[in-house]
C-alpha positions as CSV (number, residue, x, y, z in Angstrom):
1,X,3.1,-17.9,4.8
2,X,2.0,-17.3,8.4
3,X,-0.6,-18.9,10.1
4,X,-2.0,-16.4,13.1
5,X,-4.2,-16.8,16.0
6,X,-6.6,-13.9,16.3
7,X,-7.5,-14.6,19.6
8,X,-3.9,-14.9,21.5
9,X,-1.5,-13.2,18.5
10,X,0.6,-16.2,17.8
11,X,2.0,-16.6,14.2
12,X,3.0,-20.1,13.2
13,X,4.7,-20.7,10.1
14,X,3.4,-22.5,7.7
15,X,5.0,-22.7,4.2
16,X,7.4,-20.0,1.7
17,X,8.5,-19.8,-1.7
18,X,11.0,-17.9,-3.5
19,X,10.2,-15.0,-5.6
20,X,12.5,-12.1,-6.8
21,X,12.2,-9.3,-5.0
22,X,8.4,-9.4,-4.1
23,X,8.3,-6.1,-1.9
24,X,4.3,-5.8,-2.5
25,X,2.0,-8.5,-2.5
26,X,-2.3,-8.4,-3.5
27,X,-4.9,-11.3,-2.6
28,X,-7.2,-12.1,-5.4
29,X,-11.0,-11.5,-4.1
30,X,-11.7,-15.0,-4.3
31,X,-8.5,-15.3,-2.0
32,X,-7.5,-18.2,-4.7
33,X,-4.6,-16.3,-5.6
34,X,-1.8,-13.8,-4.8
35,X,0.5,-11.5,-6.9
36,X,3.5,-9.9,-6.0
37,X,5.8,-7.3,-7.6
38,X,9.3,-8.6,-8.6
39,X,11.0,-5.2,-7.9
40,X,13.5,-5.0,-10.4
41,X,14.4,-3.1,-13.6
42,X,15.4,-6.9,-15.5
43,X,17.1,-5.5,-18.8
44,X,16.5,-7.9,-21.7
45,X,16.9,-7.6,-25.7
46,X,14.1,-5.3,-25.9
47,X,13.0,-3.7,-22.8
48,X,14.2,-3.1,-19.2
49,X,11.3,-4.0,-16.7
50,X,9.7,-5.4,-13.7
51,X,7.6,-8.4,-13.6
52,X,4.5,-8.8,-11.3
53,X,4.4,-13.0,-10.8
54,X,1.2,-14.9,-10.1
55,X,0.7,-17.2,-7.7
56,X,-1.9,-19.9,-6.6
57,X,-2.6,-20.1,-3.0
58,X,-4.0,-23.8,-1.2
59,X,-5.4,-23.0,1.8
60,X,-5.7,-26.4,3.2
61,X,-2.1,-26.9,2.7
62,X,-1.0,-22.8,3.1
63,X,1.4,-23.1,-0.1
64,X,1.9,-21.0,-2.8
65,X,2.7,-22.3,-6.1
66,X,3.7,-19.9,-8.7
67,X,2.3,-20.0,-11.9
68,X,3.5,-17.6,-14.1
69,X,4.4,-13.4,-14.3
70,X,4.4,-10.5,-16.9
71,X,6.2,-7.6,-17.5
72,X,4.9,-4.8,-15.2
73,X,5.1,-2.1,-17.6
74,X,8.2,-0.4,-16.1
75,X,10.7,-0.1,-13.6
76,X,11.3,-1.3,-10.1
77,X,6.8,-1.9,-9.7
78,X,6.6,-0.8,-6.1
79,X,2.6,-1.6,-5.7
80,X,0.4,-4.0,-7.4
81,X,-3.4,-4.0,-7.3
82,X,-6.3,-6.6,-7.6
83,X,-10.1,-4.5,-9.1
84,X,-13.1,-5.9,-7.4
85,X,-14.0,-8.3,-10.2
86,X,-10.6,-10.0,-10.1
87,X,-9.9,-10.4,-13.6
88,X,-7.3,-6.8,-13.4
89,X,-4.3,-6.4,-11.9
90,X,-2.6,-2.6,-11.6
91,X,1.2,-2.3,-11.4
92,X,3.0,0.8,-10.1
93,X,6.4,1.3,-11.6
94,X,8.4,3.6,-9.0
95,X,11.5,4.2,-11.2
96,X,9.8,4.8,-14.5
97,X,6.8,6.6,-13.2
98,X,4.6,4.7,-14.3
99,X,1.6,2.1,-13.8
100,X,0.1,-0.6,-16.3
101,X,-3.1,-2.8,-16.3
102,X,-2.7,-6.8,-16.8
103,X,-5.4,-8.7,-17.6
104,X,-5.9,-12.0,-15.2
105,X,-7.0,-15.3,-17.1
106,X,-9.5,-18.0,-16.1
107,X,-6.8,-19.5,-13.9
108,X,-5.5,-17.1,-12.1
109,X,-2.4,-16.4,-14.7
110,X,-1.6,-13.1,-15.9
111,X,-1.6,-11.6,-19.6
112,X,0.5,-9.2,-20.7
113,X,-0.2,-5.4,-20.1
114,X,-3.0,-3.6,-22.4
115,X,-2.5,-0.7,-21.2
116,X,0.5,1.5,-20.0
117,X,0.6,5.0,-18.5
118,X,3.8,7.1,-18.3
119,X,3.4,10.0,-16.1
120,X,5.9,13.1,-16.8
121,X,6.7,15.7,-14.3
122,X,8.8,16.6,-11.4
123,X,8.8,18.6,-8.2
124,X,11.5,20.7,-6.1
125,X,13.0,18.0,-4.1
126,X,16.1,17.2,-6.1
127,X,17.1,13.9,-6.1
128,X,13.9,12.3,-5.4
129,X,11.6,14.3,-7.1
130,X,13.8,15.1,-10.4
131,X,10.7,12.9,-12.3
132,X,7.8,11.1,-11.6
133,X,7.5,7.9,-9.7
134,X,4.5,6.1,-8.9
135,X,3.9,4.8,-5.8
136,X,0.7,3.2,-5.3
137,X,-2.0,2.1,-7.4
138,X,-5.4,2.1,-5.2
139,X,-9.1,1.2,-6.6
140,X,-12.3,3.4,-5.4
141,X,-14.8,1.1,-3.0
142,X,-17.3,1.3,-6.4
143,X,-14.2,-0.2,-8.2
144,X,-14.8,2.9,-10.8
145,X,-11.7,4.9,-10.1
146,X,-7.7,4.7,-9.9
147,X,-6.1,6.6,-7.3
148,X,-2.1,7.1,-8.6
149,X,0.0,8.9,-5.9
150,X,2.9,10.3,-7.9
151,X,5.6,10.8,-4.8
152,X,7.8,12.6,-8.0
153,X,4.9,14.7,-9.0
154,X,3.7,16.1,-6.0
155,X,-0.2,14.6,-7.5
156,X,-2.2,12.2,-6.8
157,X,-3.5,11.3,-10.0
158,X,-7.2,9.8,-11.2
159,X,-8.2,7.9,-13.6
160,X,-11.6,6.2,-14.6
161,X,-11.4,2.4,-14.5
162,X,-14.0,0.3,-17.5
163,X,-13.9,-3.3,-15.5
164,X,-15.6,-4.5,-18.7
165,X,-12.3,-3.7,-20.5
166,X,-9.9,-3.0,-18.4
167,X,-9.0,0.2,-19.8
168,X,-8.2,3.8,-17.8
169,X,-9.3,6.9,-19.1
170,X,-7.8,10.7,-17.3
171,X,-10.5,11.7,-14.6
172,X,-12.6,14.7,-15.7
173,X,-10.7,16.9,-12.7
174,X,-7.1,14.3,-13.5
175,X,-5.5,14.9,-9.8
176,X,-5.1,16.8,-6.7
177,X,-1.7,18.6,-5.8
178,X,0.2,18.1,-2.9
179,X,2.3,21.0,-1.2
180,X,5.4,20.9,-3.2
181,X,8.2,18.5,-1.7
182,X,5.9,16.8,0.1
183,X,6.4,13.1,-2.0
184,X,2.4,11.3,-2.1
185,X,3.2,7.6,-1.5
186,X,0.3,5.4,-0.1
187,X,-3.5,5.9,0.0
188,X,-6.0,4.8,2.2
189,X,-10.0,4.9,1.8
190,X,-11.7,4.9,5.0
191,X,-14.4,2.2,5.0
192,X,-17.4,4.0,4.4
193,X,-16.0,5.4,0.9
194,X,-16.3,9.1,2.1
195,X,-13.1,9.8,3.1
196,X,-9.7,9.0,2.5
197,X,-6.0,9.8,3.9
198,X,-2.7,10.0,2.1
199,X,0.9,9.5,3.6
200,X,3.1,11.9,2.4
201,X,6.9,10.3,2.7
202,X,8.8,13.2,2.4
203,X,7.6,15.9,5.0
204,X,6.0,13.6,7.0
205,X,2.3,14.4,6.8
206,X,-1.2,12.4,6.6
207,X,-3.3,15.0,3.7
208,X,-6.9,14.2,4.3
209,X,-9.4,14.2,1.8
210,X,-13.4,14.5,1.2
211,X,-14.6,11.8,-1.1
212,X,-17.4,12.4,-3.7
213,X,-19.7,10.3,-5.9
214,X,-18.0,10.9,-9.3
215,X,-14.5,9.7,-7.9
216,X,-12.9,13.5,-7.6
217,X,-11.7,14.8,-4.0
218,X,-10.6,17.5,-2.2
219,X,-8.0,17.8,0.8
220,X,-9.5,19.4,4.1
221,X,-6.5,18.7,6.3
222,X,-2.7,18.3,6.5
223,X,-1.5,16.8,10.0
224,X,2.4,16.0,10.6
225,X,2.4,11.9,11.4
226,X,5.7,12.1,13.3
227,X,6.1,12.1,16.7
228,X,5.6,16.2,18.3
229,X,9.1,16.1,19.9
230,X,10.6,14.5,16.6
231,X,13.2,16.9,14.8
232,X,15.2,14.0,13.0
233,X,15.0,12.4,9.4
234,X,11.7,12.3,7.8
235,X,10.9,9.1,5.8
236,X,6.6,8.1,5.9
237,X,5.4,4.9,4.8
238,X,2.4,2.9,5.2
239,X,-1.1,4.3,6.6
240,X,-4.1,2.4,7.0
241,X,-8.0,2.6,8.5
242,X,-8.4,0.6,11.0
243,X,-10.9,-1.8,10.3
244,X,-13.6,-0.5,12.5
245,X,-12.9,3.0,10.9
246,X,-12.6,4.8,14.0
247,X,-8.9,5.4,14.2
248,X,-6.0,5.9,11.4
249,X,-2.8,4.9,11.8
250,X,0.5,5.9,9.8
251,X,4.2,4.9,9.7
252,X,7.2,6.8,10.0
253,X,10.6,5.8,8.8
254,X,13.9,8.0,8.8
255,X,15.2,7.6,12.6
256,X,11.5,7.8,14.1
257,X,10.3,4.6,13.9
258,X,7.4,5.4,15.2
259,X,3.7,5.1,14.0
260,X,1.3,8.0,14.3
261,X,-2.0,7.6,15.7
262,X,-5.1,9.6,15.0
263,X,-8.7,9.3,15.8
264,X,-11.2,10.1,13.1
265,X,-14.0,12.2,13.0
266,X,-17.0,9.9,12.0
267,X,-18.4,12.4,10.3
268,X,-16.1,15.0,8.5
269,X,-13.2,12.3,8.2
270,X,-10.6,15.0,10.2
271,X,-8.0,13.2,12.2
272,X,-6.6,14.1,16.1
273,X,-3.8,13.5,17.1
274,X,-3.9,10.5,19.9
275,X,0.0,9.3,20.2
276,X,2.9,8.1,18.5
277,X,4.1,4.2,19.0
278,X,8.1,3.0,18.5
279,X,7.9,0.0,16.0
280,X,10.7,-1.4,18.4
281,X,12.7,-1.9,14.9
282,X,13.8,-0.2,12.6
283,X,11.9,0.9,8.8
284,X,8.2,0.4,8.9
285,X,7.6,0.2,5.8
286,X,4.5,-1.8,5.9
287,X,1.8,-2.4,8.4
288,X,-1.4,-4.2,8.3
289,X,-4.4,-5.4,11.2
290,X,-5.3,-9.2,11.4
291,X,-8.9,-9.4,9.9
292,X,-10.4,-8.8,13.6
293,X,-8.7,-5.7,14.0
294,X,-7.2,-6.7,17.2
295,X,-3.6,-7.3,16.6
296,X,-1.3,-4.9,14.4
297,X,1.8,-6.2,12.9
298,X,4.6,-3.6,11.9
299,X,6.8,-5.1,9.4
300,X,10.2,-3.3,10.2
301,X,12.5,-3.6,6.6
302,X,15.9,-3.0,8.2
303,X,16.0,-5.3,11.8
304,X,14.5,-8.2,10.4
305,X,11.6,-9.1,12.0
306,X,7.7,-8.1,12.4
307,X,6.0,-6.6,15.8
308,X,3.1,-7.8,16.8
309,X,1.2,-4.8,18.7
310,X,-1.8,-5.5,20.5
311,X,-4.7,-2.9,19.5
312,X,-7.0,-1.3,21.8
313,X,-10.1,-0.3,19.9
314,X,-11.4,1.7,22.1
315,X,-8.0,4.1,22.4
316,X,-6.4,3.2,19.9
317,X,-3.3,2.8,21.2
318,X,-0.7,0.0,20.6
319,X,0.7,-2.7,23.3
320,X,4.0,-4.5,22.6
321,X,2.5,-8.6,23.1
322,X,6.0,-9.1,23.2
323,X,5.9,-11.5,20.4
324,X,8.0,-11.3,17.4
325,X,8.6,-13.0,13.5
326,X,11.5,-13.2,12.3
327,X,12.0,-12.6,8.4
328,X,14.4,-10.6,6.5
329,X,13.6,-7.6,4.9
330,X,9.7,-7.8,5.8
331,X,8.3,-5.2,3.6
332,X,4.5,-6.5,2.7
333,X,1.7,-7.9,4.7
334,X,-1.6,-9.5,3.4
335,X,-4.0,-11.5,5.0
336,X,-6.1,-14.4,3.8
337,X,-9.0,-15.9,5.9
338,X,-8.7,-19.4,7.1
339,X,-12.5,-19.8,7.0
């Protein structure tokens, strides 16, 4: 835990606490607690799982205590998920393909799963796509619908979301199809709800998509995310809206390093091409903006440390502040509001 100074950029830190594993963390909407994926496949007696953990957060003190955690329904949970009403937690199982809903208690703790999903399929890319794997679990902005990229599948699948009981149900048109190898990883909804962008990890390309009422969607764009001299090792990560919704930004892996940005068309949601930024490290797996959407902080897995870019919202484009944190393996940022 991080505190950060929105105005100049400067991260302090404040507290940590050990947790197994915890690549991907949520922030309850209350911002009382926080949950993070153990990312293991933990064989016991019965069953071999993840565990998502639950934590309370005190933000006069900026500590975490942990208070308990809960099967996540399958292997190696690469994504966890908070609905709108706080009281459901989604975990995406990367190695088993496939995602679970935990009910949260009164307190903040979680119960075990009610419901399980398996997804079966594959795609053409041996090795990574020889079945399905789930890689992000990512609620509608009516909190109505599940958005389950499958990077295995080659789908992004849907699935209508009861916040009364917790319960998913197969979307009347059940998912959209990516080109085959392409590997769906992480989704982003633009802020208005009528669009939304999904980074494909293994060709390296942002699939736009039209957003409608009911929850369905349809792509009406594929742009490459890499860099346009780039001819090296394709790995895509992270990809997120900025905050003012005017420019989207995602991150390239492999020996790139590099995060694409685009500038969105208010009104259809199609994304130009504006320039591609080194994450002056090396893996960004995850990225995120500081609530004010001025700074962007690169967490980059394999060197160890997170960039703190300065962000020009009128460009978009990225400016090294020169100022660094140094963690290992940084693989998850989430922010909580001091106020």
């Amino acid at each position: 835990m991080y505190e950060f100074d929105s105005k100049t950029g400067d991260p302090k830190k404040v507290s940590s606490i050990k947790s197994s594993n915890p690549s991907y963390l949520a922030v309850s909407p209350n911002q009382k607690y926080v949950y993070a994926v153990n990312e293991n496949a933990d064989s016991t007696k019965y069953t071999v799982t993840g565990h998502i953990a639950a934590y309370s957060f005190n933000k006069e003190t900026g500590t975490l205590s942990f208070i308990n955690k809960q099967e996540s329904g399958g292997k190696h949970p690469c994504y966890v998920a908070i609905d709108k009403t706080g009281k459901w937690v989604f975990a995406g199982n990367y190695t088993s393909g496939s995602l679970a809903v935990l009910p949260v208690k009164t307190n903040g703790s979680l119960d075990s799963a009610i419901q399980t999903i398996q997804h079966e399929g594959r795609s053409v890319v041996e090795g990574r796509q020889d079945d399905a794997h789930v890689h992000a679990t990512v609620l509608s902005k009516d909190n109505k619908t599940l958005y389950v990229p499958d990077l295995g599948m080659d789908k992004v699948m849907l699935y209508n979301f009861n916040n009364k009981t917790g319960k998913l149900t197969e979307a009347a048109l059940p998912y959209t199809i990516s080109e085959p190898g392409a590997g769906p990883r992480h989704f982003d909804i633009h802020p208005n709800g009528k669009f939304a962008y999904l980074m494909e990890e293994l060709n390296g390309t942002v699939n736009v998509f039209e957003m409608f009422k009911d929850g369905s969607m349809e792509s009406i764009q594929t742009v490459s995310a890499l860099p346009r001299e780039y001819d090296g090792p394709i790995g895509s990560a992270d990809i997120h809206v900025s905050p003012d919704g005017k420019f989207l930004y995602a991150s390239n892996r492999g020996e790139s390093n590099s995060i694409g940005i685009f500038k969105i068309n208010q009104q259809s949601g199609m994304i130009v091409w504006v320039d591609a930024q080194s994450t002056l490290g090396k893996s960004p797996r995850n990225f995120n903006f500081d609530p004010t959407g001025n700074f962007l902080l690169v967490a980059n897995q394999n060197s160890d440390e997170i960039v703190i870019f300065k962000r020009d919202k009128e460009t978009g484009l990225l400016e090294d502040t020169g100022k660094r944190i140094s963690v290992p393996n940084p693989v998850c940022i989430k922010w909580i509001s001091s106020k």
